[in-house]
C-alpha positions in Angstrom: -42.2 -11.9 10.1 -42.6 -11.9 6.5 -41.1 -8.8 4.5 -38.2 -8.1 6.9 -35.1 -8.0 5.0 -31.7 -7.3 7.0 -30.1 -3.9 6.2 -26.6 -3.2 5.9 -24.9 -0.1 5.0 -22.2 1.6 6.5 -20.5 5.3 6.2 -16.9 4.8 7.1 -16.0 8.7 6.5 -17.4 12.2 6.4 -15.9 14.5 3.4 -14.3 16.6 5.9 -12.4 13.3 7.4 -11.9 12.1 3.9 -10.0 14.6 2.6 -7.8 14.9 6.0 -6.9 10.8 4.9 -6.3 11.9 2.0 -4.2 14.8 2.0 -3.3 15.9 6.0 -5.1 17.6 8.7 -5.3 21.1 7.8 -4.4 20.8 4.3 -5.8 23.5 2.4 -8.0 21.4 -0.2 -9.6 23.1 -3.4 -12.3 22.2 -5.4 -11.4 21.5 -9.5 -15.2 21.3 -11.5 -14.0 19.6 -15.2 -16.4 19.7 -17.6 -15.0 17.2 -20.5 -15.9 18.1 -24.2 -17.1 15.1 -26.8 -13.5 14.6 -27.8 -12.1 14.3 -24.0 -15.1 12.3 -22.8 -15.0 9.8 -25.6 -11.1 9.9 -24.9 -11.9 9.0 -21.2 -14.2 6.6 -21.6 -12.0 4.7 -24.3 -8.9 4.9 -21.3 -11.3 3.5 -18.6 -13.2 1.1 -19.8 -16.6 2.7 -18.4 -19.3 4.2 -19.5 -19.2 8.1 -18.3 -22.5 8.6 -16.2 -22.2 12.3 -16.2 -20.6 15.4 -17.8 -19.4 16.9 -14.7 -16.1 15.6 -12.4 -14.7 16.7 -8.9 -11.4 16.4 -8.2 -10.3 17.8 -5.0 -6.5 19.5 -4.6 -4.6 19.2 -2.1 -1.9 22.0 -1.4 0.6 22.9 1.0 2.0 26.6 0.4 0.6 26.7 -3.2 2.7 23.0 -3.7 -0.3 20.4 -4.9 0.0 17.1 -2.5 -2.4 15.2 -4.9 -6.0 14.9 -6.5 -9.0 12.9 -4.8 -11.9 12.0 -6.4 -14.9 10.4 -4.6 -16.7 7.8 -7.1 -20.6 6.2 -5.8 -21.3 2.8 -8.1 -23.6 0.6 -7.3 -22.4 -2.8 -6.6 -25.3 -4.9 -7.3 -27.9 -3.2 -6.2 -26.8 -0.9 -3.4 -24.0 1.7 -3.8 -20.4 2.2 -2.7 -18.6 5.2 -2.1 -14.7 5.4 -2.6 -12.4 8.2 -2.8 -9.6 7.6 -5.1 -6.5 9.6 -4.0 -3.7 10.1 -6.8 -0.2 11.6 -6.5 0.5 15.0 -8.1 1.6 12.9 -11.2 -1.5 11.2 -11.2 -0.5 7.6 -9.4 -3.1 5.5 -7.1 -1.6 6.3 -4.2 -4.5 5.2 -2.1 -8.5 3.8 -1.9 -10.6 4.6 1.1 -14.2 3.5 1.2 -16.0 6.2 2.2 -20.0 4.3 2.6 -20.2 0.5 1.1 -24.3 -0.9 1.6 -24.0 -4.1 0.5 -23.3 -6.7 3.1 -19.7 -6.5 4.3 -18.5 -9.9 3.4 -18.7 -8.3 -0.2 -16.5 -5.1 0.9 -12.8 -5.8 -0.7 -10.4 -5.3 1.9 -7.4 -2.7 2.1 -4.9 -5.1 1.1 -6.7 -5.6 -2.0 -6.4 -2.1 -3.0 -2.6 -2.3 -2.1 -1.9 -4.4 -4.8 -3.0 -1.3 -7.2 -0.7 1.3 -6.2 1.5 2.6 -8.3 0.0 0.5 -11.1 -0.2 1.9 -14.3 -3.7 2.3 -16.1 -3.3 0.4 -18.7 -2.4 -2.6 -15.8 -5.6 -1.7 -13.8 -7.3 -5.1 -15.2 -8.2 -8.7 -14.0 -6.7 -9.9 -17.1 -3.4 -8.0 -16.5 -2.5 -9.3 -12.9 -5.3 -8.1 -10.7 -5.9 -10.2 -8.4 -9.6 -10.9 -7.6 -11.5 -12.1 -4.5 -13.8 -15.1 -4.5 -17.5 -13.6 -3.2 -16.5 -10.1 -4.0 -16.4 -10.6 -7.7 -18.9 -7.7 -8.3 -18.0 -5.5 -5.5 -13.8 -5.3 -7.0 -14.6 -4.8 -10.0 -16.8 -1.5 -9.6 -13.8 -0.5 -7.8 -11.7 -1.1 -10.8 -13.8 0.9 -12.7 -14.1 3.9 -10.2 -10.4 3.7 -10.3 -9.6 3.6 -13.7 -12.4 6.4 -14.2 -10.5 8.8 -12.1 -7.2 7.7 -13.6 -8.5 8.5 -16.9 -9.6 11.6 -16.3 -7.0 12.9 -14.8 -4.8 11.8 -17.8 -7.2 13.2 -20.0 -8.5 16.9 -18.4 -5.3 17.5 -15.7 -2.5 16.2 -17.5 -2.8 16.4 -20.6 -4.9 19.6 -20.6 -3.7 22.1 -23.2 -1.5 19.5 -25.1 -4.1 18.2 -27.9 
């Protein structure tokens, strides 16, 4: 039985029962496409601490009656050598206000665990750092820390392209 490797891998949520975690069944939810420039992207990747992969970011709006409920984001890293899907769900003022893992395919021992994402909410993203209170978790070293950077990713460009947008 040589060559057999165990496979892991799970999906958690669809995008349709993502976005109903994220803002409320039957929640109208709109699509926003943000294209940074040089200036923004260099300003977002300076906030976040990462490396921007691509020129092109999805936020999804939530809205009630015109009234946005908050932004999500869905963010695929790879982990060590499988990926991870989260969707990163931020207040209208652009607060973590909650992490769902959407697909995680490395073995789940590595998968950091709900409370571990509590500890992030409402945290500032300047705080969202190991070496600024973060707690880690001992055999999910690699695993939380591509979180963090999904996380500050999406915090940094919503600073950067929704927030700030029109105030250079």
């Amino acid at each position: 039985m040589t060559g057999i490797s165990p496979s892991f891998g799970k999906i958690f949520y669809s995008k349709n029962e993502a976005m109903e975690l994220a803002f409320g069944k039957g929640t109208a939810v709109e699509m926003l496409s943000l294209f940074p420039d040089e200036n923004q992207a260099a300003k977002i990747q300076q906030d976040a601490k990462v490396k921007l992969d691509s020129g092109l970011f999805t936020f999804y709006v939530g809205k009630d009656q015109g009234k946005i409920l908050g932004y999500a984001a869905i963010e695929t890293s790879t982990v060590r050598t499988k990926p991870e899907t989260l969707m990163v769900v931020l207040t209208p003022d652009g607060e973590l206000r909650s992490v769902y893992t959407l697909a995680f395919h490395e073995p789940p021992e590595y998968l950091p665990p709900e409370r571990w994402f509590e500890q992030l909410y409402k945290r500032p993203l300047a705080e969202m750092d190991f070496n600024k209170g973060v707690d880690g978790i001992s055999g999910a070293t690699l695993s939380t820390r591509s979180a963090l950077n999904s996380i500050r990713k999406v915090m940094a460009i919503y600073q950067v392209m929704i927030k700030n947008k029109g105030t250079d």
